[in-house]
gemmi code that builds the backbone of each chain (N, CA, C; Angstrom):
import gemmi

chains = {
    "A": [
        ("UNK", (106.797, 91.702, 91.725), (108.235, 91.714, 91.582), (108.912, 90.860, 92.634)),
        ("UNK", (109.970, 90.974, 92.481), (110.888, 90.219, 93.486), (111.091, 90.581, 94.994)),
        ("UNK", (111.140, 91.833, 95.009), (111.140, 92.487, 96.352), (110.240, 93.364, 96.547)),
        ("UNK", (109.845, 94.435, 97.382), (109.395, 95.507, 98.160), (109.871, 96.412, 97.523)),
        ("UNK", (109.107, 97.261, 96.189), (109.787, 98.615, 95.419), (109.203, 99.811, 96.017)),
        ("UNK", (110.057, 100.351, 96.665), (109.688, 102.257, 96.812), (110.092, 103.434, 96.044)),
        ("UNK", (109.487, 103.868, 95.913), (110.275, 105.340, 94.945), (108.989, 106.636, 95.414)),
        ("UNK", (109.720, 107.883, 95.396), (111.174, 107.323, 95.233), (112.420, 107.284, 96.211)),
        ("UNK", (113.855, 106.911, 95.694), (114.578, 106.426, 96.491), (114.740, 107.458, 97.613)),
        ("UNK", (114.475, 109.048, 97.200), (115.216, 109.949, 97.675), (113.962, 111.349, 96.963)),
        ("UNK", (113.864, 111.663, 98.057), (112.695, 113.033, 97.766), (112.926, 114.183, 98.662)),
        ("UNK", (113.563, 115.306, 97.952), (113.740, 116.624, 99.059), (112.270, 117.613, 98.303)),
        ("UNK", (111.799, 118.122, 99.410), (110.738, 118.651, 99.358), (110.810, 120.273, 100.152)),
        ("UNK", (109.884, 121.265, 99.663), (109.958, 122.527, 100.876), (108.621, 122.615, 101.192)),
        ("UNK", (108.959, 123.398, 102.509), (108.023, 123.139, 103.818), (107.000, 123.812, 104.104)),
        ("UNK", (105.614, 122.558, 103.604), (104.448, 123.250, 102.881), (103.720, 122.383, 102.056)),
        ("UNK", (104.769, 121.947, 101.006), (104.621, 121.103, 100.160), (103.742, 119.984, 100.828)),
        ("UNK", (103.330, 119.171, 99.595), (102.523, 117.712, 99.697), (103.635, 117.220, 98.847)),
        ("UNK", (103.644, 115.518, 99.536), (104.585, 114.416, 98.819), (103.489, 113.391, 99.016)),
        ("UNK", (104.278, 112.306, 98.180), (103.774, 111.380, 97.820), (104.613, 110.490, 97.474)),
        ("UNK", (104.484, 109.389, 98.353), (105.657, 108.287, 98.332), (104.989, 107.062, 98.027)),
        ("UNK", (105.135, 106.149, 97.287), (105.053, 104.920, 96.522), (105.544, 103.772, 96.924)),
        ("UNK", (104.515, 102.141, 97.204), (105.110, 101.493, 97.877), (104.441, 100.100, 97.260)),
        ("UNK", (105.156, 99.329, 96.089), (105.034, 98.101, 95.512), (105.221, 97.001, 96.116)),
        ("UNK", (104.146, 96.250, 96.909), (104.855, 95.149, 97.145), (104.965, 94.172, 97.166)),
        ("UNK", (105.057, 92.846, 97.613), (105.595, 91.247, 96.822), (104.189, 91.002, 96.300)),
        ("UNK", (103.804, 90.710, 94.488), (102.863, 90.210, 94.568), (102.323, 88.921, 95.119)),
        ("UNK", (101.239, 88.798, 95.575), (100.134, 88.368, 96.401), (100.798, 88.526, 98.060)),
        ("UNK", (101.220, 89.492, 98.254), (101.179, 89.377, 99.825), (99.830, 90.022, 100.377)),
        ("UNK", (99.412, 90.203, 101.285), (98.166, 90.143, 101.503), (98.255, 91.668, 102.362)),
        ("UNK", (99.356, 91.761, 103.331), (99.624, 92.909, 104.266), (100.729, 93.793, 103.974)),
        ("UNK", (100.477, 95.049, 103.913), (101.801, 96.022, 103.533), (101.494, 96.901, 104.535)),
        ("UNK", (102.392, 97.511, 104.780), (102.927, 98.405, 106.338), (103.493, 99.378, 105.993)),
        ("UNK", (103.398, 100.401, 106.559), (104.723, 101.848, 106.320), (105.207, 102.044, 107.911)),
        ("UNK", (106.403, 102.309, 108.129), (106.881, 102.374, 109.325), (107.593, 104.286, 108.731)),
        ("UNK", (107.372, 105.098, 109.647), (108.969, 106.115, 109.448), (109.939, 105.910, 110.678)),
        ("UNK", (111.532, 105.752, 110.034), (112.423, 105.758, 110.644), (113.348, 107.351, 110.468)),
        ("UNK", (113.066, 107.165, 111.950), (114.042, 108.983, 112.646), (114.920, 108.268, 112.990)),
        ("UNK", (116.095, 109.437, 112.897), (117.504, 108.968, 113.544), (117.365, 109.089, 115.177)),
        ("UNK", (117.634, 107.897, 115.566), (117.654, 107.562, 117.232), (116.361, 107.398, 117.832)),
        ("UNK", (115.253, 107.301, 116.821), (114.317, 106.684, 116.886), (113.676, 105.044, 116.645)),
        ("UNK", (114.245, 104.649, 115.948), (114.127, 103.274, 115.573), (113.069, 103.379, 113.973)),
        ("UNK", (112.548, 102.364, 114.657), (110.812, 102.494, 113.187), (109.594, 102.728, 114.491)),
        ("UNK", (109.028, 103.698, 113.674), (107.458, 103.424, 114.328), (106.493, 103.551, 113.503)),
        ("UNK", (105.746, 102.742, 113.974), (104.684, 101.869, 112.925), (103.386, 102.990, 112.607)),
        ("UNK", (103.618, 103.264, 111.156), (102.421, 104.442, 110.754), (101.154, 103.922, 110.372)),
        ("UNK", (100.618, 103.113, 109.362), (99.852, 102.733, 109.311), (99.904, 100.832, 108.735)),
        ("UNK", (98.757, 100.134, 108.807), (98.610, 98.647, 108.300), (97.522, 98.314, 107.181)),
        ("UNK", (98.020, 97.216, 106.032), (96.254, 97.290, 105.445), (96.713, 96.037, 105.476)),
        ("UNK", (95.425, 94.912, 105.468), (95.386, 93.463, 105.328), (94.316, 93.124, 104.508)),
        ("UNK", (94.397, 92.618, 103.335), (93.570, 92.348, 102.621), (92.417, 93.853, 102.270)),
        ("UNK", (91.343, 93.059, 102.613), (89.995, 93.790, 102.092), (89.595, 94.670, 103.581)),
        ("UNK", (90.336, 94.488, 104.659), (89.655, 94.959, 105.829), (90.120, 96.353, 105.886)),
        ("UNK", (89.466, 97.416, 106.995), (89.673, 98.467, 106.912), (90.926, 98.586, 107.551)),
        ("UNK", (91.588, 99.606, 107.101), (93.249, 99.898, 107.362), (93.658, 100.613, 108.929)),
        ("UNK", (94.632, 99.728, 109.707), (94.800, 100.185, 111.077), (95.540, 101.595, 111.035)),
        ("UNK", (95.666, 103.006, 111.240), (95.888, 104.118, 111.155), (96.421, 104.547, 112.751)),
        ("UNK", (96.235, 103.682, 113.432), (96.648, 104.303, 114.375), (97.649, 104.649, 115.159)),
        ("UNK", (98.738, 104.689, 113.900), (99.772, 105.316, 114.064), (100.712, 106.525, 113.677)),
        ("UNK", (99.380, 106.904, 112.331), (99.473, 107.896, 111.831), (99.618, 109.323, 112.987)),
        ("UNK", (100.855, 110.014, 112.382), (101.429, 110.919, 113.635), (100.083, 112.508, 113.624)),
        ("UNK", (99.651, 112.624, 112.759), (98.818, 113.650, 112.709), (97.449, 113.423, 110.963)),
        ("UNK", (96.664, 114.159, 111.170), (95.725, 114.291, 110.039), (95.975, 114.782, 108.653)),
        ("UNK", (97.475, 115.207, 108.761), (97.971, 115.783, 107.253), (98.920, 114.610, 106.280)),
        ("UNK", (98.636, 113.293, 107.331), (99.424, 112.118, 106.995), (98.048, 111.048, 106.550)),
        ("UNK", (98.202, 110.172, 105.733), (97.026, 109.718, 105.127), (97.471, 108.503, 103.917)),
        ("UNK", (97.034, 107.236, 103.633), (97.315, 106.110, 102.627), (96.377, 105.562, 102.480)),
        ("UNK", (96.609, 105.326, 100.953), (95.734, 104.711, 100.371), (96.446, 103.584, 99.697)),
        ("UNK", (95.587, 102.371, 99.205), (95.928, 101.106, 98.863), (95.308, 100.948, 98.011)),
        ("UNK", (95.362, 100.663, 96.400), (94.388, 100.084, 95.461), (94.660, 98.996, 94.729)),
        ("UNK", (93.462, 98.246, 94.929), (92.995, 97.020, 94.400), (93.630, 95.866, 95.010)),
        ("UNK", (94.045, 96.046, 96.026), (94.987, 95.623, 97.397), (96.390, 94.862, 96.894)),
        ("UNK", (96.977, 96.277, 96.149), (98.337, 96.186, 95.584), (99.117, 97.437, 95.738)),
        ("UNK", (99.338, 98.255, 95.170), (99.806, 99.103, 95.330), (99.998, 100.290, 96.744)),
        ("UNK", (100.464, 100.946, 97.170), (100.031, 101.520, 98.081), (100.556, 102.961, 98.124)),
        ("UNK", (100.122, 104.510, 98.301), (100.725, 105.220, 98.092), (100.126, 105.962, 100.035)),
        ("UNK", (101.435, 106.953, 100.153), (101.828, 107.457, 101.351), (101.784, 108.565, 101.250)),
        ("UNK", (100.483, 109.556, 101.640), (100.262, 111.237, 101.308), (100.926, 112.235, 102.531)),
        ("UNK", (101.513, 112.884, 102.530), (102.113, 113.629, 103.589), (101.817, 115.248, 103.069)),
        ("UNK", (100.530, 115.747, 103.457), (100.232, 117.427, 102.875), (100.941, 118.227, 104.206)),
        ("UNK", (101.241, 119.505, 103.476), (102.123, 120.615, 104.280), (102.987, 120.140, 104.984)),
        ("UNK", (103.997, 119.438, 104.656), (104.612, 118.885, 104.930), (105.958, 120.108, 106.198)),
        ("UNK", (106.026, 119.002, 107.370), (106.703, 120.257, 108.263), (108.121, 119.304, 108.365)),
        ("UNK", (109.453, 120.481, 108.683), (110.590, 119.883, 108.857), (110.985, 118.692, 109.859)),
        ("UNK", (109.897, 118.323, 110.691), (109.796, 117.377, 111.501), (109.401, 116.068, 111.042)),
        ("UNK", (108.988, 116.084, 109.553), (108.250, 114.719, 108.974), (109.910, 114.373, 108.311)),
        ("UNK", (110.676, 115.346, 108.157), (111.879, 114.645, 107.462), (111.823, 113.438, 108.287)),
        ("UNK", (112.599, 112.012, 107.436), (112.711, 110.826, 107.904), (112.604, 109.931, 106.593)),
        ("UNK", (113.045, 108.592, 106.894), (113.474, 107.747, 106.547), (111.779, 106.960, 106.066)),
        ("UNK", (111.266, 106.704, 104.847), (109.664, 106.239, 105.204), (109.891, 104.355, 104.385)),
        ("UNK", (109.187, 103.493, 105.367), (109.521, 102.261, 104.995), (108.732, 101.712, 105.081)),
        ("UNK", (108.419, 100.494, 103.471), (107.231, 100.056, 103.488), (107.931, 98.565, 103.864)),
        ("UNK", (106.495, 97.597, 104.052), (106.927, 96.398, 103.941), (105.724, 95.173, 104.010)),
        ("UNK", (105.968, 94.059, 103.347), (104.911, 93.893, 103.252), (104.688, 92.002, 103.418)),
        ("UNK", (103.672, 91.411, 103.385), (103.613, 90.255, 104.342), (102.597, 89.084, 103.959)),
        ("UNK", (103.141, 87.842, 103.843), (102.040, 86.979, 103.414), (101.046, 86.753, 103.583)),
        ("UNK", (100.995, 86.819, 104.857), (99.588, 87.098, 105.873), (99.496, 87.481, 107.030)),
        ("UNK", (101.071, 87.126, 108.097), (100.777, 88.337, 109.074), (102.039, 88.078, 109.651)),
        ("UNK", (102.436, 88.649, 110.771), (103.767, 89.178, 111.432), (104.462, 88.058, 111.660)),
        ("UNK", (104.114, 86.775, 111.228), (104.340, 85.701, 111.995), (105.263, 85.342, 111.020)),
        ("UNK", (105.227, 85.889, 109.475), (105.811, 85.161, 108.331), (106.993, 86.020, 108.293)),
        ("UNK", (107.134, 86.935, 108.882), (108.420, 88.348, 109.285), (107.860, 89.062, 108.078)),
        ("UNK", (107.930, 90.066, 108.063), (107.614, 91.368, 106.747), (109.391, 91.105, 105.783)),
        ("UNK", (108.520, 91.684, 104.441), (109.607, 92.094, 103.767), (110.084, 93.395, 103.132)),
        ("UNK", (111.204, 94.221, 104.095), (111.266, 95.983, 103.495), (111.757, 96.378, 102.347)),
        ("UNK", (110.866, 97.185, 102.011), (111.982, 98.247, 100.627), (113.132, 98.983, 101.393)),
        ("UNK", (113.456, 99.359, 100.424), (114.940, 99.812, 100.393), (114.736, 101.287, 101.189)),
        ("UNK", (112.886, 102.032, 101.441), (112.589, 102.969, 101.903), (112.901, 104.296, 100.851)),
        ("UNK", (112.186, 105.669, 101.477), (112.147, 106.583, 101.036), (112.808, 107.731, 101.751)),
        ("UNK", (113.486, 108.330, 101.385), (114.107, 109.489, 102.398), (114.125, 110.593, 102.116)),
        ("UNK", (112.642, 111.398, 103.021), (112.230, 112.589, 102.877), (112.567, 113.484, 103.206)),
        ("UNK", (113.846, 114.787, 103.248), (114.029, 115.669, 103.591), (113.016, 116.997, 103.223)),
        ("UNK", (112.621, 117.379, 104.302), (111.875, 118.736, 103.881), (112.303, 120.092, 104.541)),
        ("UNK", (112.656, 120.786, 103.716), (113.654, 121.968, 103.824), (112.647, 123.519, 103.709)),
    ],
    "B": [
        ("UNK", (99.882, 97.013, 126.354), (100.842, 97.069, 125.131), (101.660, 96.586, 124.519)),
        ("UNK", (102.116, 96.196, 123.924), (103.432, 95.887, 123.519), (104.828, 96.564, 123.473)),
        ("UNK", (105.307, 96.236, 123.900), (107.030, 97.387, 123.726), (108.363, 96.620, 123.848)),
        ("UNK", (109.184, 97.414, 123.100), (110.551, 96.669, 122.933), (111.720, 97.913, 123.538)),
        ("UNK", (112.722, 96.791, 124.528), (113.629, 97.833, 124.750), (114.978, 96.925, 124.160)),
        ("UNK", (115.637, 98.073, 123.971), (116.834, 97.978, 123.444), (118.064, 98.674, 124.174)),
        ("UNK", (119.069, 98.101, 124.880), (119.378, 98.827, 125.948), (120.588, 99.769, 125.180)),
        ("UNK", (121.187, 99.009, 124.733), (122.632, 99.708, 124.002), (121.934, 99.995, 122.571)),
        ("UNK", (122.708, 101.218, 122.519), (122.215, 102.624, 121.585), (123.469, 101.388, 120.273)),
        ("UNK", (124.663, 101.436, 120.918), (126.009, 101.074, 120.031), (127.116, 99.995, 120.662)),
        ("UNK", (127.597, 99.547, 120.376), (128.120, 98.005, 120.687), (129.240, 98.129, 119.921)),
        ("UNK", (130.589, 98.285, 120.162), (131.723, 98.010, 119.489), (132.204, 97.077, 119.626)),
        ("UNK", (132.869, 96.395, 118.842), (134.046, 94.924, 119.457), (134.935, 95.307, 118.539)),
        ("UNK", (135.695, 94.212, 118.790), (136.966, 93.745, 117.851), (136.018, 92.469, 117.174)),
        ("UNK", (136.705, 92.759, 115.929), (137.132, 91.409, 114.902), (137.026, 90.081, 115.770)),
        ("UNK", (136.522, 88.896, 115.660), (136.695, 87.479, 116.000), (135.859, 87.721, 117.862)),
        ("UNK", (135.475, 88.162, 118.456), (134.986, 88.314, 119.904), (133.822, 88.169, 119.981)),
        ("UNK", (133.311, 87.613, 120.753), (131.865, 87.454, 120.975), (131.097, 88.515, 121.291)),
        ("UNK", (129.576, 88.748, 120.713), (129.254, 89.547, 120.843), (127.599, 89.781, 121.376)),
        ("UNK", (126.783, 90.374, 122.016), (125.466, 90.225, 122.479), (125.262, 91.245, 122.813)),
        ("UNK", (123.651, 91.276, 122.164), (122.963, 92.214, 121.873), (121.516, 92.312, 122.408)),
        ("UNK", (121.395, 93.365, 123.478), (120.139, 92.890, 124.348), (118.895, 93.375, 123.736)),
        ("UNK", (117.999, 92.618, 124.305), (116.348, 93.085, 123.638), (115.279, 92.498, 125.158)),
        ("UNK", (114.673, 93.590, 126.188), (113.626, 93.139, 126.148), (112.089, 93.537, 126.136)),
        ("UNK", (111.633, 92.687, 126.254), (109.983, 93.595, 125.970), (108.962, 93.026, 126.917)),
        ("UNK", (107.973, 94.055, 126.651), (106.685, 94.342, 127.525), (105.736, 93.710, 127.181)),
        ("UNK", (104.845, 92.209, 127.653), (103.703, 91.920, 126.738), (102.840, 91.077, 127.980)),
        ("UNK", (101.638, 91.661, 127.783), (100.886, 90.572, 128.949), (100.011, 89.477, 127.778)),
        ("UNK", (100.615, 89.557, 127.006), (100.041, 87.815, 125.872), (101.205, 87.208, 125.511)),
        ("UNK", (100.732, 86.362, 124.889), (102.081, 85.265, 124.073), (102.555, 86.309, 123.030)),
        ("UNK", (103.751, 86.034, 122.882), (104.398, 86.975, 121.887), (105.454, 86.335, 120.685)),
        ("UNK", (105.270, 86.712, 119.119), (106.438, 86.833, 118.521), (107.455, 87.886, 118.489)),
        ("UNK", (108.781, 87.075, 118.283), (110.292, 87.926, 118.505), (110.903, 87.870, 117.741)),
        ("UNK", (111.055, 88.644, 116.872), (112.128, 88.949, 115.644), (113.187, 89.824, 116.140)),
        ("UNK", (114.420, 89.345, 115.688), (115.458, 90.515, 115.100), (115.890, 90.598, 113.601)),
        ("UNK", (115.758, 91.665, 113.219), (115.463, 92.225, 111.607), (117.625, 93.425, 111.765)),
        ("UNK", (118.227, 92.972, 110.779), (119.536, 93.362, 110.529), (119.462, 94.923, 109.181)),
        ("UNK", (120.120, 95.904, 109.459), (119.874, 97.024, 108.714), (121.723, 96.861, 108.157)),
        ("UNK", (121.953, 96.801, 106.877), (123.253, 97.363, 106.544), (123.443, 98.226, 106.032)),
        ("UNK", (124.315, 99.211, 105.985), (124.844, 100.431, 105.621), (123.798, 100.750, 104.335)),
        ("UNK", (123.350, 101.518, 104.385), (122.327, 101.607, 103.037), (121.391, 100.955, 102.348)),
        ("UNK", (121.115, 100.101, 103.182), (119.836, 98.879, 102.882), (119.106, 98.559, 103.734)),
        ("UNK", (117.726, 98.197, 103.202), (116.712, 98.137, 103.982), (117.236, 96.994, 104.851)),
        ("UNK", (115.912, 96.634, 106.128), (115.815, 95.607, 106.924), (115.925, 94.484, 106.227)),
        ("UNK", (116.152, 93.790, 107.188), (116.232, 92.084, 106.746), (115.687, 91.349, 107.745)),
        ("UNK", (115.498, 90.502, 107.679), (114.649, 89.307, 108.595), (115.727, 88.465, 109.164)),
        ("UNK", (116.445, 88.766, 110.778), (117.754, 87.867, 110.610), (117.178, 86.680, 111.276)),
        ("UNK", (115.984, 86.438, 112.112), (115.678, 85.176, 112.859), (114.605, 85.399, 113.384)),
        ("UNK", (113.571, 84.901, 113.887), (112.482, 84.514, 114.422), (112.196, 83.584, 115.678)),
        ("UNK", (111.442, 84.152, 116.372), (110.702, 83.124, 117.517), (109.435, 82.861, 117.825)),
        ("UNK", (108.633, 82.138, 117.209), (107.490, 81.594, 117.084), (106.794, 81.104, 117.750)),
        ("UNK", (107.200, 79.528, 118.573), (107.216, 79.064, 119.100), (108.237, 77.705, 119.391)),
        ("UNK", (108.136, 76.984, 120.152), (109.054, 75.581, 120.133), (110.114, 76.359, 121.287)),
        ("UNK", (111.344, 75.656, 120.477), (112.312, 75.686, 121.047), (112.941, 77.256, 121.183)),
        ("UNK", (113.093, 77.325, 122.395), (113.330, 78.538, 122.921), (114.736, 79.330, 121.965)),
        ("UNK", (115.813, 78.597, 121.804), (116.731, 78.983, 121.076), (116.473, 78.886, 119.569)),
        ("UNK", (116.320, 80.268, 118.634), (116.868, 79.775, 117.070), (117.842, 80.249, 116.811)),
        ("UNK", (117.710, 79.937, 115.884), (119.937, 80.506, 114.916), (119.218, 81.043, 113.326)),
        ("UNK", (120.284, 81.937, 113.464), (120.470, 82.372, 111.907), (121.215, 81.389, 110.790)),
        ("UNK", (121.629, 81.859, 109.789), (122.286, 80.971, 108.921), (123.811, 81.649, 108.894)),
        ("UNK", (123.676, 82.887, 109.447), (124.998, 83.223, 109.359), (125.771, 83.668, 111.094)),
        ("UNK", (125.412, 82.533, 111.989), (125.818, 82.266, 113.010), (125.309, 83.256, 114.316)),
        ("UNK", (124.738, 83.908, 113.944), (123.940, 84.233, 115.206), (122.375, 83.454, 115.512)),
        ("UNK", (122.477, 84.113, 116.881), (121.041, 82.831, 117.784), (120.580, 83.599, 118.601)),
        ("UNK", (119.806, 83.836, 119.352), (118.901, 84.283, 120.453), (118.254, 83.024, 120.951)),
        ("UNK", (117.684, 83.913, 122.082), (117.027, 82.639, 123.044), (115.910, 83.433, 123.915)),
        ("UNK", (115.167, 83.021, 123.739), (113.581, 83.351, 124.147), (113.447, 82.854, 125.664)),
        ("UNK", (113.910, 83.888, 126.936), (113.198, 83.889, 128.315), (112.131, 84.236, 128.695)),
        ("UNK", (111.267, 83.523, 128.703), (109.611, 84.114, 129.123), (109.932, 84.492, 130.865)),
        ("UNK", (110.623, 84.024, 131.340), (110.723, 84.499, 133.094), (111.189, 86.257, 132.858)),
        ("UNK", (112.743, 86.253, 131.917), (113.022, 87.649, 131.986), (112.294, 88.355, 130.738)),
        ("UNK", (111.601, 88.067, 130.577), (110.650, 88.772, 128.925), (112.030, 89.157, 128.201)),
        ("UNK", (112.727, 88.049, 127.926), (114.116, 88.870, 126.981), (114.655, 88.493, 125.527)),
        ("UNK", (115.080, 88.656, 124.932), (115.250, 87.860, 123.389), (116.657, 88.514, 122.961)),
        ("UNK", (117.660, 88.284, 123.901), (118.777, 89.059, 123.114), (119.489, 88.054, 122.448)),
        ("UNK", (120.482, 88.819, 121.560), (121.180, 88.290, 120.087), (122.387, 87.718, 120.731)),
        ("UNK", (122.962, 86.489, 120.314), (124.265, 86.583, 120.635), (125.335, 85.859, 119.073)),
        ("UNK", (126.552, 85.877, 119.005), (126.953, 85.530, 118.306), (128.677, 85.398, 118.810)),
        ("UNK", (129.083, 84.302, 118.455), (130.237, 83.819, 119.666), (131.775, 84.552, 119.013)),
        ("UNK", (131.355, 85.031, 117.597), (132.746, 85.362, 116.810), (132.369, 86.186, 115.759)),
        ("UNK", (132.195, 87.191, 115.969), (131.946, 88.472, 115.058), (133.117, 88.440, 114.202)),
        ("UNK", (132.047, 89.268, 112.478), (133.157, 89.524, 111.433), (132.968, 91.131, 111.165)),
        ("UNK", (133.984, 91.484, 110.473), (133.623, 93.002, 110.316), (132.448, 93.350, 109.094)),
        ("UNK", (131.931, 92.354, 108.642), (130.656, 92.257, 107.209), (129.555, 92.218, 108.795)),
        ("UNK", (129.583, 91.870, 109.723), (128.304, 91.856, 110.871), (128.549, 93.699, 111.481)),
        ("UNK", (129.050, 94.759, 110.822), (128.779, 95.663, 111.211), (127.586, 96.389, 110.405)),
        ("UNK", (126.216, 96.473, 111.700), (125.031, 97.166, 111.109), (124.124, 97.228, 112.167)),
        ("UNK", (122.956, 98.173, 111.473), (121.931, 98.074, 112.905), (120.987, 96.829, 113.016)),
        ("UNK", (120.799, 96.420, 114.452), (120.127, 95.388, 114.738), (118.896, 95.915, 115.556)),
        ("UNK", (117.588, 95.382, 115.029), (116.553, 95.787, 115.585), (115.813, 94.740, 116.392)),
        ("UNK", (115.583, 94.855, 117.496), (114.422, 94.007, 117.513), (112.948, 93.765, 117.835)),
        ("UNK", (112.245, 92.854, 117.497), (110.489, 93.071, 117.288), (109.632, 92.218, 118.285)),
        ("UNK", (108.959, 92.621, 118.197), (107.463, 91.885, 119.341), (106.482, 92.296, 118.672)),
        ("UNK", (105.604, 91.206, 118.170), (104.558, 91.088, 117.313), (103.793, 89.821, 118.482)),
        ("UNK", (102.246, 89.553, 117.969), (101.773, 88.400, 118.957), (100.293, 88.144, 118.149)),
        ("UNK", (99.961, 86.939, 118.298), (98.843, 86.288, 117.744), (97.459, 87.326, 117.545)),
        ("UNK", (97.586, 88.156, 118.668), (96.421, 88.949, 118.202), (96.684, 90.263, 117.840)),
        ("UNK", (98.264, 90.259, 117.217), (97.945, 91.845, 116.436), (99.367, 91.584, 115.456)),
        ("UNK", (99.101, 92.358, 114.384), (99.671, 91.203, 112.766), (101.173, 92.964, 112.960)),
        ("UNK", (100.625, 93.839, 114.068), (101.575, 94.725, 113.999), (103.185, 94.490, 114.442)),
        ("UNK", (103.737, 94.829, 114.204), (105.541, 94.475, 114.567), (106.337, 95.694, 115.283)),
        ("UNK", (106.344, 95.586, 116.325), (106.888, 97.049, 117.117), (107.951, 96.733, 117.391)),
        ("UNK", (109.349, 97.680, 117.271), (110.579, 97.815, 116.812), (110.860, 98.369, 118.314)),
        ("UNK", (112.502, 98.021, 118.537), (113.015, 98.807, 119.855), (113.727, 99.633, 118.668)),
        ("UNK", (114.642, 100.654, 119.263), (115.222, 101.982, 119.269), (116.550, 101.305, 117.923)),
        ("UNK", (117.207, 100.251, 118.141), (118.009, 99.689, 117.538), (119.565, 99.240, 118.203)),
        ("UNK", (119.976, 98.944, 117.849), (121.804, 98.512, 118.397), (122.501, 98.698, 117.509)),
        ("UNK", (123.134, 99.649, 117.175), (124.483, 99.901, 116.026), (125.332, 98.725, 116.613)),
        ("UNK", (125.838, 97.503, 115.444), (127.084, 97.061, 116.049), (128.353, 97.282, 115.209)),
        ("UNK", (129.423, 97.823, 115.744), (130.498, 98.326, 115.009), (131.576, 97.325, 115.514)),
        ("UNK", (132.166, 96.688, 114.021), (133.385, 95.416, 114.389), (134.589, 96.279, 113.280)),
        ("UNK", (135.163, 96.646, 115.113), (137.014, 96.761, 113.976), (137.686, 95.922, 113.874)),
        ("UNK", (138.480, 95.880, 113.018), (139.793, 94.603, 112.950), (140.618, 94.629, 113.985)),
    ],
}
model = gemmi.Model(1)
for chain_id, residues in chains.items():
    chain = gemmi.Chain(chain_id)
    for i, (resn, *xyz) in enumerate(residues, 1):
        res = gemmi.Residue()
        res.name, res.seqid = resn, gemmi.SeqId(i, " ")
        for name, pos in zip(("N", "CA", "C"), xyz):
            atom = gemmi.Atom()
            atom.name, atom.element = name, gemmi.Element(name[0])
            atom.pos, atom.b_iso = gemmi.Position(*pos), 0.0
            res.add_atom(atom)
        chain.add_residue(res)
    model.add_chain(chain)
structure = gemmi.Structure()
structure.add_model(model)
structure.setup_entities()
């Protein structure tokens, strides 16, 4: 597509729950990213995949947070038992080949969990 | 590591005034410097880049930064703010050996008439 599609736009969830957030992005870019943005936090960088290599995670905030990428297109964002502290802003983005080309964001996902 | 500071949380002006927006960061390698623009309900944007070359780039819609390797600094400036330039401004440090993009805290800039 033309841009960076997330959906969805807007997901309230209760606290416990598993979500699952969705992250399309420019075909043939090679690198897609999820950042979550907290208020007065900025973005911080959750996980990276580049191509065929294994995916950088090391920003994933805990073990109940977890992504997967298939066929190095699509990408989905698992968040199980989800606690009122994961509420936030979740943003993908994604890249021709690396930071150098600037990323391009979706419009993001905004997870309230109640 | 890498790290980005962002000193001002929020930045008000008036309409038509010049305006600057600080950024600096932490890097013991060569580094790329982005500032990426957030508007009211929309994702990031890519407002300019620093790669390499010439220390100063510009946007297309009149803002520029300028790349000090003495003060590790990359802040925004723009000589005549409009009230359509009210949004958050982020900025990034990325570097040849890591494809990651680490964000400071942000700069709300708010332009009244």
């Amino acid at each position: 597509g033309a841009g960076v599609s997330q959906s969805p736009s807007n997901k309230v969830t209760e606290k416990g729950k598993d979500v699952e957030l969705r992250c399309d992005p420019i075909s043939g870019h090679t690198a897609l990213y999820w950042y979550r943005q907290s208020l007065g936090q900025g973005l911080e960088f959750l996980i990276y995949f580049q191509g065929n290599s294994a995916p950088d995670k090391s920003g994933l905030p805990s073990d109940r947070f977890s992504a997967e990428r298939t066929g190095g297109s699509v990408s989905t964002l698992t968040i199980q038992r989800t606690q009122q502290e994961d509420s936030a802003v979740y943003l993908c983005a994604s890249s021709s080949f690396d930071s150098a080309y600037g990323y391009t964001f979706g419009s993001g996902t905004r997870l309230t969990v109640v | 590591a890498q790290s980005v500071t962002q000193l001002d949380s929020q930045v008000p002006v008036f309409e038509e005034a010049p305006v600057e927006l600080r950024c600096n960061y932490s890097s013991s390698v060569s580094v790329y410097l982005f500032w990426y623009v957030q508007y009211p309900n929309q994702g990031l944007q890519l407002l300019l880049k620093y790669l390499s070359g010439s220390t100063l780039v510009e946007s297309i819609n009149g803002f520029e930064a300028e790349f000090n390797k003495s003060q590790t600094s990359f802040h925004l400036r723009k000589p005549s703010v409009h009230i359509s330039d009210t949004a958050e401004y982020f900025c990034a440090v990325s570097g040849p050996d890591t494809d990651k993009l680490i964000f400071g805290t942000g700069t709300r800039l708010q332009v009244f008439p």
